[in-house]
Steps between C-alpha positions, in 0.01 A plus 500: 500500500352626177398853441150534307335744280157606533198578254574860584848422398655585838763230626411332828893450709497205788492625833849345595635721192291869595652476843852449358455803275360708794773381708775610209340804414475613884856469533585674212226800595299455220112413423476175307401686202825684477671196590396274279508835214872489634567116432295496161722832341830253603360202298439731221867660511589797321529294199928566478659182555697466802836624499442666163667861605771323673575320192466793223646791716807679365505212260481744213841431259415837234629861475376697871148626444488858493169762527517739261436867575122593606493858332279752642139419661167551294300824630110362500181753532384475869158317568212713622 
């Protein structure tokens, strides 16, 4: 069950597999395309490892960070 790629570059999916990701995408109310969008962006990740906030939050040890004072805003020259 081997998936193939064509001269035109397009990738040619075995029947048994299409109707599998018709069948998951139905039941999740989505087209294919955003489907298998949906399932491509999770392989990818957001590139943080997992667990990585859970690990570093309130983990800082130093003096509390503090914002300084803004000061007054900046008057800019309206568009025309």
């Amino acid at each position: 069950m081997a998936a193939t790629l064509t001269s035109k570059g397009q990738v040619t999916i075995p029947k048994s597999v299409r109707n599998r990701l018709h069948l998951k995408a139905a039941q999740q109310h989505l087209t294919v395309s955003k489907y298998l969008a949906g399932l491509v962006k999770k392989g990818i990740g957001s590139g943080w490892p997992d667990g990585c906030f859970e690990e570093v939050f309130g983990q800082w040890e130093g003096e509390s960070l503090q914002r300084p004072e803004q000061g007054a805003y900046e008057q800019r020259e309206e568009l025309e």
